[in-house]
KOLMIDO-141661 format. One record per residue: x, y, z of N, C-alpha, C, CB in turn; residue in three letters; residue number from 1. Coordinates in Angstrom, 1 decimal. Glycine has a CB too. Layout:
BEGIN
X|Y|Z|X|Y|Z|X|Y|Z|X|Y|Z|ALA|NUM
...
% end
This chain:
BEGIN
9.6|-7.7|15.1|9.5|-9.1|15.3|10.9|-9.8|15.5|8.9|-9.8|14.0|UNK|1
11.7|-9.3|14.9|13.3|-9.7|15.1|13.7|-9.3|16.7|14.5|-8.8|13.9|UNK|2
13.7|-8.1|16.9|14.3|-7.8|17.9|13.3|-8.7|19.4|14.5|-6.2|17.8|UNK|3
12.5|-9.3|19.3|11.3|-9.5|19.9|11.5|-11.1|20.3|9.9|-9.1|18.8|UNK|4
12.0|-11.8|19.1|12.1|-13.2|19.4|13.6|-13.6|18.9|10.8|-14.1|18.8|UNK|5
14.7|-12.6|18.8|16.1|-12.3|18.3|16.3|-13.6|17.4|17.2|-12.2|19.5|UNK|6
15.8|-13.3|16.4|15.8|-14.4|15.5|16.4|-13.9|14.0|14.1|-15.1|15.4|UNK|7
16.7|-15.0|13.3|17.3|-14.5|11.5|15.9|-14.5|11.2|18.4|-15.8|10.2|UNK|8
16.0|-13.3|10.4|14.7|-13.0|9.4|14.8|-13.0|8.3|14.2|-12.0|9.5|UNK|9
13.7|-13.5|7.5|13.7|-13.8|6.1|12.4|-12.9|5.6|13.6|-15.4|5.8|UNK|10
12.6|-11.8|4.7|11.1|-11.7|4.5|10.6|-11.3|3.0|10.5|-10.7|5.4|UNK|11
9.7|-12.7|2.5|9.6|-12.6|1.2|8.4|-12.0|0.5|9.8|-13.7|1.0|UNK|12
8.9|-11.5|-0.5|8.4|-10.0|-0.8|7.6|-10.3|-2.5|10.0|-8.5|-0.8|UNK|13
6.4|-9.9|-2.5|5.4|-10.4|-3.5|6.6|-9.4|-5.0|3.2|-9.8|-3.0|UNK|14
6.8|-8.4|-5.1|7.7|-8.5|-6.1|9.0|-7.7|-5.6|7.1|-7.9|-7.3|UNK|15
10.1|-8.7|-6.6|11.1|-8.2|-6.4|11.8|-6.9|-6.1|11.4|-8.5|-7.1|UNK|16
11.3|-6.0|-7.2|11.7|-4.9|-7.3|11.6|-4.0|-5.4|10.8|-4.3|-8.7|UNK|17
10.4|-4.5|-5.0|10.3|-3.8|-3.6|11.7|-4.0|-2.6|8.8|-4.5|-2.8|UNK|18
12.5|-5.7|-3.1|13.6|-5.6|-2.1|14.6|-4.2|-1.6|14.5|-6.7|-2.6|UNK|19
14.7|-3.4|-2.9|15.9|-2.4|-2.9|15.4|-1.3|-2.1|16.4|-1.9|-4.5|UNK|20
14.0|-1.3|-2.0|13.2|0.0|-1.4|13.7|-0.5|0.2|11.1|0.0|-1.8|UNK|21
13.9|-1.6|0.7|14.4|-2.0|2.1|15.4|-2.0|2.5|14.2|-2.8|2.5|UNK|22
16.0|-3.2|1.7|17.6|-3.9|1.6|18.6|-2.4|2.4|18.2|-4.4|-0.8|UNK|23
18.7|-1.1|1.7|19.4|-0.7|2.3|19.7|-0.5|4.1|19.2|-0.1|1.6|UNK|24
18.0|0.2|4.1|17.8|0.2|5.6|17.9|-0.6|6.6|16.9|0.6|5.9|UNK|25
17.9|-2.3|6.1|17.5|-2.9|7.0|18.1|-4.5|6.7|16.0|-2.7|7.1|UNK|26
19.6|-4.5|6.6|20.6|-5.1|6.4|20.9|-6.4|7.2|21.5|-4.2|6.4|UNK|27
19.8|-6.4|8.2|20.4|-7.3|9.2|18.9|-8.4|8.8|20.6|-6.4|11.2|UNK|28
18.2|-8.1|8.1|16.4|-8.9|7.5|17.5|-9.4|6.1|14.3|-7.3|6.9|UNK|29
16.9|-11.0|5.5|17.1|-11.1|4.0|16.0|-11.3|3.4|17.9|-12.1|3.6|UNK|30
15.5|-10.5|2.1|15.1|-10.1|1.6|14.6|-11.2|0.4|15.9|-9.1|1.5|UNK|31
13.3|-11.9|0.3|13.3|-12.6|-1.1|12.1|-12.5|-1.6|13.8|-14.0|-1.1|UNK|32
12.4|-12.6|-3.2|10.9|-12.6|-3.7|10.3|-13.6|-3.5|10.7|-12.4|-5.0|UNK|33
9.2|-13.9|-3.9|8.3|-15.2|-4.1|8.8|-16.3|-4.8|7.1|-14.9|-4.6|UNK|34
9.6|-15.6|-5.5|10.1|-17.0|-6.6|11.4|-17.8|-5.9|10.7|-16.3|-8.3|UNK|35
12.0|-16.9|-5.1|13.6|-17.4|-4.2|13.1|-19.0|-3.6|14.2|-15.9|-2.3|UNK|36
13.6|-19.8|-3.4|13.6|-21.0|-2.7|14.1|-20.6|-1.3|14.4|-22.1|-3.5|UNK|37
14.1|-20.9|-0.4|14.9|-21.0|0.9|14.2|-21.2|1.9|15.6|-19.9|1.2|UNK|38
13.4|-22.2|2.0|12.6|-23.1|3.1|12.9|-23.7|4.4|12.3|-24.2|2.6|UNK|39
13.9|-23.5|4.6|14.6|-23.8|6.1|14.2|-22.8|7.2|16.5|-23.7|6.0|UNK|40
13.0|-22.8|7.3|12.7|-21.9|8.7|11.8|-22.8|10.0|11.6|-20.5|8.1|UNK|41
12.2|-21.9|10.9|11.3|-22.4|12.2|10.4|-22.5|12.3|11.2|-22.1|13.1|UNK|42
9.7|-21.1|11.8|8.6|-20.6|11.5|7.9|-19.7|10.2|8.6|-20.1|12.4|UNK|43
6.9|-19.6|9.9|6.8|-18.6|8.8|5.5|-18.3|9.1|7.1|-18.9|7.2|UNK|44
5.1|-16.7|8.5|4.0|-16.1|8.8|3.5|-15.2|7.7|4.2|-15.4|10.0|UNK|45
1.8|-15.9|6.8|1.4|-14.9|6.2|0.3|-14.0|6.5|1.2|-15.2|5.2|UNK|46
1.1|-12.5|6.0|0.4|-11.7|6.4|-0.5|-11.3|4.8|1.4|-10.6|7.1|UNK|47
-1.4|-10.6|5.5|-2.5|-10.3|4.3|-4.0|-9.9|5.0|-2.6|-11.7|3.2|UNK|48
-4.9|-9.8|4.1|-5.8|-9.1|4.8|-7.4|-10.4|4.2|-5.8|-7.0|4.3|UNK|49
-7.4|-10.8|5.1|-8.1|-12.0|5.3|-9.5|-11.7|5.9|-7.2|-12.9|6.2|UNK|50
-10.3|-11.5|4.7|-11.7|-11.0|4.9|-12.7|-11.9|5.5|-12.2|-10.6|3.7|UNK|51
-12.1|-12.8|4.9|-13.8|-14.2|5.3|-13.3|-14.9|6.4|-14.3|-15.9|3.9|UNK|52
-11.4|-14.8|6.6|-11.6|-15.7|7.6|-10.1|-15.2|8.6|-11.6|-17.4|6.8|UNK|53
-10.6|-13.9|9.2|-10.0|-12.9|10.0|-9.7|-13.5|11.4|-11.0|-11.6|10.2|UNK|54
-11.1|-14.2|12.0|-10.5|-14.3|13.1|-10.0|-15.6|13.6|-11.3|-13.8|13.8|UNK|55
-9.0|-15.1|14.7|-8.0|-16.0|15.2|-7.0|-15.7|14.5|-8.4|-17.4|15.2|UNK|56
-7.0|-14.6|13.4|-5.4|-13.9|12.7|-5.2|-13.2|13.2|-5.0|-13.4|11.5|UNK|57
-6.2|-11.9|13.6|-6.0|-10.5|13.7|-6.8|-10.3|14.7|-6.3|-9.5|12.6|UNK|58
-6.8|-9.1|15.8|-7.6|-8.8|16.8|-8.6|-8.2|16.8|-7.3|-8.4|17.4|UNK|59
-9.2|-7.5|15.4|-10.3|-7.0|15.7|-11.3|-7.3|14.0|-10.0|-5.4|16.2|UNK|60
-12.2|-6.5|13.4|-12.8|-7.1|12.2|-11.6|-5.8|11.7|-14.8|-7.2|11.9|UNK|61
-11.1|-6.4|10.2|-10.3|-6.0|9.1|-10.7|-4.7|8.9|-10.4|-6.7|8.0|UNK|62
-12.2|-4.3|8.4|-12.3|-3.3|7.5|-12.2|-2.1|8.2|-13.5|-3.2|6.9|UNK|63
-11.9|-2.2|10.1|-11.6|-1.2|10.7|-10.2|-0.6|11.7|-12.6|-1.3|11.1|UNK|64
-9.2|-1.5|10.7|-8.0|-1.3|11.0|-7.3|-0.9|10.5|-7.5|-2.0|11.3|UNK|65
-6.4|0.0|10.1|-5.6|-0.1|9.2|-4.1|-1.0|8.3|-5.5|1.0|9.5|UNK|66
-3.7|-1.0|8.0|-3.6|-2.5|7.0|-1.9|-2.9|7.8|-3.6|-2.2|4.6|UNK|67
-1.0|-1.7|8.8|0.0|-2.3|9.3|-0.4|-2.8|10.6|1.1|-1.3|9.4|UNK|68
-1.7|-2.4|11.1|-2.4|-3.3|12.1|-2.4|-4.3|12.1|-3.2|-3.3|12.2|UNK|69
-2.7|-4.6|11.0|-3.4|-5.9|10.7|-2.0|-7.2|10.5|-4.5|-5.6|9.2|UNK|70
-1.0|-6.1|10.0|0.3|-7.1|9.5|0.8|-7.5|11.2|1.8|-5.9|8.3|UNK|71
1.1|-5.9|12.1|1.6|-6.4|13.1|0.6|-7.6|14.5|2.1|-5.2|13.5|UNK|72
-0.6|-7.2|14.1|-1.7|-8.3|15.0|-1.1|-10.0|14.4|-3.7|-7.9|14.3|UNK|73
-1.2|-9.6|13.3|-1.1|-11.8|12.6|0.1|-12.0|13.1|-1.0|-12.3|10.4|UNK|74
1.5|-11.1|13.3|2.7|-11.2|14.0|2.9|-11.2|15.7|3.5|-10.2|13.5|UNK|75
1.7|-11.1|16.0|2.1|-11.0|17.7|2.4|-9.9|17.8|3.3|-11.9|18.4|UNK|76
2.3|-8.8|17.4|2.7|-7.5|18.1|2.0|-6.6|18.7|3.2|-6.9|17.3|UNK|77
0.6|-6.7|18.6|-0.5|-5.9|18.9|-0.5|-5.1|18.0|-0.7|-5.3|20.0|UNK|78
-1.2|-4.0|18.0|-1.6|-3.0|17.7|-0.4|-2.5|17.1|-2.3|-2.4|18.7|UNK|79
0.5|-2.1|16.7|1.3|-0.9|17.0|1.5|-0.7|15.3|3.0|-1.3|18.1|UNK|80
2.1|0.6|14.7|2.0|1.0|13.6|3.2|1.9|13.5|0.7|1.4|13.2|UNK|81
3.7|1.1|12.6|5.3|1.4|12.4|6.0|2.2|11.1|6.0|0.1|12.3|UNK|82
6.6|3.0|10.8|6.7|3.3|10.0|7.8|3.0|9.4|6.3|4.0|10.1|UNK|83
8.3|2.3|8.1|9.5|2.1|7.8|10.1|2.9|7.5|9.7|1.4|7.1|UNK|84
11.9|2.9|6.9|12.9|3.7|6.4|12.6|2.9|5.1|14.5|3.7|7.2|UNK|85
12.7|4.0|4.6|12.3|3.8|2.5|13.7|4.1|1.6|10.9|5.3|1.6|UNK|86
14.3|3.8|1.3|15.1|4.1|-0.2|14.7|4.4|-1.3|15.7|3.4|-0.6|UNK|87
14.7|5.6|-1.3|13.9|5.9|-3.1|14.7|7.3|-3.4|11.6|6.3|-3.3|UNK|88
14.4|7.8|-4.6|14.9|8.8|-5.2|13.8|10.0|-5.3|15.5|8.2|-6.4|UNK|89
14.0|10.7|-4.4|12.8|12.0|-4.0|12.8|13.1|-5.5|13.4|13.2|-2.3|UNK|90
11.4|13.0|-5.5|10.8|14.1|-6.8|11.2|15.1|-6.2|9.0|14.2|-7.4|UNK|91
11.7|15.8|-7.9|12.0|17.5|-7.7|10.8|17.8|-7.6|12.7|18.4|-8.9|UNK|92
10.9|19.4|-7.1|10.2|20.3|-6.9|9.4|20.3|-8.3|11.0|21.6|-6.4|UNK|93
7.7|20.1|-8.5|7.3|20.7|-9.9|7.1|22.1|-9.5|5.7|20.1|-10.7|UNK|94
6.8|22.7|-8.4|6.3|24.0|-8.4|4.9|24.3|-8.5|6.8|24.6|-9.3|UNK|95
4.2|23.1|-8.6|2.6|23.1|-8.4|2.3|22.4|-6.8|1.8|22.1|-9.9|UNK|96
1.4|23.0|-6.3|0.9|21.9|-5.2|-0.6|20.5|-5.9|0.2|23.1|-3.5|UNK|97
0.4|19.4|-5.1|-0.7|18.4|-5.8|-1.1|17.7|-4.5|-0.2|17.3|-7.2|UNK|98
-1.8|16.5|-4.4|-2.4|15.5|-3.8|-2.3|14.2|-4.7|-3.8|15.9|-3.5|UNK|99
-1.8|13.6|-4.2|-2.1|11.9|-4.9|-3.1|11.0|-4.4|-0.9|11.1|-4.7|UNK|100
-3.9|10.8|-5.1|-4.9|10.0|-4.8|-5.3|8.3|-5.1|-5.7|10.7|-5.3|UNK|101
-5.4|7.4|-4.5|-5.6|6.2|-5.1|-7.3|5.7|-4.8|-4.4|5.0|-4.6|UNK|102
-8.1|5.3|-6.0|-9.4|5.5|-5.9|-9.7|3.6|-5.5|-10.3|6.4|-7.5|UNK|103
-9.4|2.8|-6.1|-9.3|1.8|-6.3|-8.8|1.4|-5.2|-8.9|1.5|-7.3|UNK|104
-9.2|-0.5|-5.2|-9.0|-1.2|-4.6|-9.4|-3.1|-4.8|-9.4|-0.5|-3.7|UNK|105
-9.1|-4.2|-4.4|-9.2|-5.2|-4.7|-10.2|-5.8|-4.3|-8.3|-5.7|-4.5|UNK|106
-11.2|-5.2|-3.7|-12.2|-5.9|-3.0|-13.4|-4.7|-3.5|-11.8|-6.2|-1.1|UNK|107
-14.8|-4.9|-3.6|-15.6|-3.8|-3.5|-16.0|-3.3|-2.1|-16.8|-4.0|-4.2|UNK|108
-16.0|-4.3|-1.3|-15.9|-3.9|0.2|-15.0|-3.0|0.9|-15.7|-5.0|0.8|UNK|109
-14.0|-2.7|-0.3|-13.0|-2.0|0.6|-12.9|-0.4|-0.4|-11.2|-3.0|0.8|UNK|110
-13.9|-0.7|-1.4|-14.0|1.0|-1.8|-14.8|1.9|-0.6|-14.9|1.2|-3.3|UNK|111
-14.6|3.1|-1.0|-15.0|3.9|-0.7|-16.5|4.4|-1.6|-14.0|4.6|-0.6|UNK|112
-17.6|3.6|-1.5|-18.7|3.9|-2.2|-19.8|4.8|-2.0|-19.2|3.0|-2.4|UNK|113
-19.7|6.2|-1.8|-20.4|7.0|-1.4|-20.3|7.4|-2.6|-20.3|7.8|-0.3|UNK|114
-21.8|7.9|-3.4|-22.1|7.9|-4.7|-21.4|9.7|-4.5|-24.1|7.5|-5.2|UNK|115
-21.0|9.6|-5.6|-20.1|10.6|-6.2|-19.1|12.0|-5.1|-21.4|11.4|-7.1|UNK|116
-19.0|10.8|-4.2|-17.9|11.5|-2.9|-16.7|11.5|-3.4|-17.6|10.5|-1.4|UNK|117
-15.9|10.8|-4.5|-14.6|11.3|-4.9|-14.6|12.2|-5.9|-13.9|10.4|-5.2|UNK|118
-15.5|12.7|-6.4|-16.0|13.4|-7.6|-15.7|14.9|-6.6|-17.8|12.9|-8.4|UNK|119
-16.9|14.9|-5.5|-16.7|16.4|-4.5|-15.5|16.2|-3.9|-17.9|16.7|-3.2|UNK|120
-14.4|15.8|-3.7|-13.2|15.6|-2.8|-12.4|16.4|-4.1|-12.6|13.7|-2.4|UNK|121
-12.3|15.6|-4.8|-11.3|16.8|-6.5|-11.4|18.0|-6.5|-11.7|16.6|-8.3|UNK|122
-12.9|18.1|-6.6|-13.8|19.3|-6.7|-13.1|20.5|-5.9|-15.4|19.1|-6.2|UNK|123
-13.3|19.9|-4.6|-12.7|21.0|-3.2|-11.3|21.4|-3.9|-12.4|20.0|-1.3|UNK|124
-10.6|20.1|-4.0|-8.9|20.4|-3.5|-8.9|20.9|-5.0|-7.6|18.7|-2.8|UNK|125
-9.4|21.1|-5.9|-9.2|22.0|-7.4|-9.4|23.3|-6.9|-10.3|21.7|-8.9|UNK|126
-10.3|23.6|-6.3|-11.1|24.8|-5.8|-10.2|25.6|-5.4|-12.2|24.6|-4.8|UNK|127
-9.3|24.7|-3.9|-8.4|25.7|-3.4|-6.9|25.3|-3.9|-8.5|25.8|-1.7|UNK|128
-6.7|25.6|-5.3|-5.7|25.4|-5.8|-4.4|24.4|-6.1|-5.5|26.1|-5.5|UNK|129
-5.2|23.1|-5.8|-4.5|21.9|-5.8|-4.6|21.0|-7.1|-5.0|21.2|-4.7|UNK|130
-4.0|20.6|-7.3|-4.0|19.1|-8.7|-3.9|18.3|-7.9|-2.8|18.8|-9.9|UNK|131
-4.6|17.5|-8.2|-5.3|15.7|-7.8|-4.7|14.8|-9.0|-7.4|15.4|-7.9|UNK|132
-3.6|14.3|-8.5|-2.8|13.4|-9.2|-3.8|11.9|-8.6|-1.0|13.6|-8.8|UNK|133
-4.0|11.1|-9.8|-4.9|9.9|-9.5|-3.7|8.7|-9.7|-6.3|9.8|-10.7|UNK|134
-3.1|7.7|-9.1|-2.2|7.6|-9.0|-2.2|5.7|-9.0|-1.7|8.5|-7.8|UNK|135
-3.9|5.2|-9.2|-4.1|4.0|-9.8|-3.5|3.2|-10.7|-4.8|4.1|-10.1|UNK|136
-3.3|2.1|-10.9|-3.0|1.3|-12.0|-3.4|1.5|-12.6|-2.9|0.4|-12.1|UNK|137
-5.0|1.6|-12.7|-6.1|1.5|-13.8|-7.0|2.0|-13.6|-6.6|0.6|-14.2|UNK|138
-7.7|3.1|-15.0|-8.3|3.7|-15.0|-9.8|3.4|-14.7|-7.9|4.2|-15.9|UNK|139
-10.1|2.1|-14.9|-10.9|1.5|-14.7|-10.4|0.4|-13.9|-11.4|1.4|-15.8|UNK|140
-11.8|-0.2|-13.0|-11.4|-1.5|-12.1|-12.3|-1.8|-11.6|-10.5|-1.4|-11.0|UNK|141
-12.5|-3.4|-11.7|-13.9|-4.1|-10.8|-14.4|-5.5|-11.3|-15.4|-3.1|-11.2|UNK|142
-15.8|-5.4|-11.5|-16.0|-6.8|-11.8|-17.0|-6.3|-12.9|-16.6|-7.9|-10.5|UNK|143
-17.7|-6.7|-13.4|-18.8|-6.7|-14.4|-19.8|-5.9|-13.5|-19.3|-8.2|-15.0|UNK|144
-20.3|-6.4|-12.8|-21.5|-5.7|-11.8|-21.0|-4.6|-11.2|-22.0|-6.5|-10.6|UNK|145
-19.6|-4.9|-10.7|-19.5|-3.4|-10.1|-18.2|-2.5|-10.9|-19.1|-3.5|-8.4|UNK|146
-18.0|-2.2|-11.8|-17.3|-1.2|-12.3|-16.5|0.3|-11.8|-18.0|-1.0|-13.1|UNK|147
-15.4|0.5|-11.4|-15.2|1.7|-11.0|-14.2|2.4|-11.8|-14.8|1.7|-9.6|UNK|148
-14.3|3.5|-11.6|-13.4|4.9|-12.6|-13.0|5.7|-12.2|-13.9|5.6|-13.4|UNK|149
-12.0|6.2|-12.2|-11.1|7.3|-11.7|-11.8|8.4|-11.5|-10.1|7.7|-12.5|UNK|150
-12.2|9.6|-10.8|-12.9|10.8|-10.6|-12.3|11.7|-11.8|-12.6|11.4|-8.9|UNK|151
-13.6|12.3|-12.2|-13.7|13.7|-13.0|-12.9|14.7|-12.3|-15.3|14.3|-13.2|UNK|152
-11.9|15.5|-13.1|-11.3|16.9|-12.3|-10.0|16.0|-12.1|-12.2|17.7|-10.6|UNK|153
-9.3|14.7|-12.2|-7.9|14.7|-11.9|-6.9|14.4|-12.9|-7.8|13.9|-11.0|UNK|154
-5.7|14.7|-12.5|-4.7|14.2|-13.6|-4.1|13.2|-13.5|-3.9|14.8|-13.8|UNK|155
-4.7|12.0|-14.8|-4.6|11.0|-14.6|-3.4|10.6|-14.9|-5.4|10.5|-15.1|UNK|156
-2.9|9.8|-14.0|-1.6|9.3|-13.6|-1.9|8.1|-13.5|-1.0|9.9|-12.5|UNK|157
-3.0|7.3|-14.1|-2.9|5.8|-13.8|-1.7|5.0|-15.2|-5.0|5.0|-14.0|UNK|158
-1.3|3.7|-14.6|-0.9|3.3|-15.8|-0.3|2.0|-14.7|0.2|4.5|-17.0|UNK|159
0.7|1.5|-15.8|1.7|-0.1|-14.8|2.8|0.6|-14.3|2.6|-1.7|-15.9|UNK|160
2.9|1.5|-13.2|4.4|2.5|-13.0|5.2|2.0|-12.2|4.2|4.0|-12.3|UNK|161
6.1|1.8|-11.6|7.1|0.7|-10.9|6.7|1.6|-9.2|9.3|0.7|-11.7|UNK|162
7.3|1.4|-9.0|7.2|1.5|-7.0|7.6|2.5|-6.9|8.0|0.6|-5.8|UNK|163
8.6|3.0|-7.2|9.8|3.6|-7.6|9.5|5.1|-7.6|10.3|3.2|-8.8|UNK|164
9.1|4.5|-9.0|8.5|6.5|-9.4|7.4|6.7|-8.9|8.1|7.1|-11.0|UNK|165
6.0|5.8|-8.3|5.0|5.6|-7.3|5.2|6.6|-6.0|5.1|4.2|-6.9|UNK|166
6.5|6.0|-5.6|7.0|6.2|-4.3|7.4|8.5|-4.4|8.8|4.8|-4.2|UNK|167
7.8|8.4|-6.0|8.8|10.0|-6.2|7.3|10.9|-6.1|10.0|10.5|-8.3|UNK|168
6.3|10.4|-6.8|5.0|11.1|-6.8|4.7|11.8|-5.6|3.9|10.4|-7.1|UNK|169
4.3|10.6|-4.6|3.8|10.7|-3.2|4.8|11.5|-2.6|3.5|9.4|-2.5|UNK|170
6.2|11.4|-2.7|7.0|12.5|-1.5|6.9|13.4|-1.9|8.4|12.5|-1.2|UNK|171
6.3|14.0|-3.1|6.5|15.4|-4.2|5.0|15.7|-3.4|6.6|15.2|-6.6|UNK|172
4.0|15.5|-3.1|2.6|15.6|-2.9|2.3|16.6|-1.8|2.0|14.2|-2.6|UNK|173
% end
């Protein structure tokens, strides 16, 4: 987007802690949380995934895009899917092979609800010698009506874990 309309970029980031995961790589963007004041722009653009009221943000329906689509569509960019430079601190070797898995999600529309499909997914990848690290916030998640739970066969790794060590899991995986 910068190099596109050669402009100062500002881009403010739902929590803090995510600035440092960027800041290094990308020195020439400033970086703020939600809480930073600094309102002096030309323009500003939220991105997010806007279920009820998609179109005229994004180019196609949500549930079948994947979610940097969707960031670079609401930006003018089309389609394109980018992958950033990350700063983090890479997990040692455990010496086991695993999979990280996140079951959950914020919407029920956006689970994966095939009755007991993540239950046979563990199953397999235990079978041929893998650990299924479950890598959720919470072991539990939903609404009253719809309730969801981590899959039988993994090792639960849910809890409040920072980005950080989020981030050491998944490169170890």
């Amino acid at each position: 987007f910068q190099k596109k309309h050669q402009c100062r970029l500002t881009c403010v980031i739902f929590e803090q802690s995510f600035n440092k995961i960027f800041k290094q790589n990308y020195p020439n963007i400033n970086f703020l949380s939600n809480n930073d004041s600094d309102s002096n722009y030309y323009a500003a653009y939220r991105l997010g995934y806007y279920y009820e009221d998609w179109k005229g943000k994004i180019i196609a329906d949500p549930k079948k895009m994947p979610l940097s689509t969707i960031a670079s569509s609401i930006l003018g960019l089309g389609g394109i899917e980018y992958k950033p430079k990350l700063s983090f601190e890479k997990e040692t070797n455990t010496g086991k092979k695993y999979v990280c898995i996140g079951t959950h999600s914020t919407a029920q529309f956006k689970y994966w609800n095939r009755q007991g499909g993540w239950d046979e997914v563990v199953k397999y990848l235990n079978d041929i010698g893998y650990e299924v690290w479950c890598i959720d916030r919470f072991k539990y998640f939903g609404t009253d009506q719809y309730k969801n739970s981590i899959p039988n066969g993994v090792i639960d790794k849910t809890g409040d874990v920072s980005i950080e060590e989020r981030m050491k899991q998944l490169a170890g995986a």
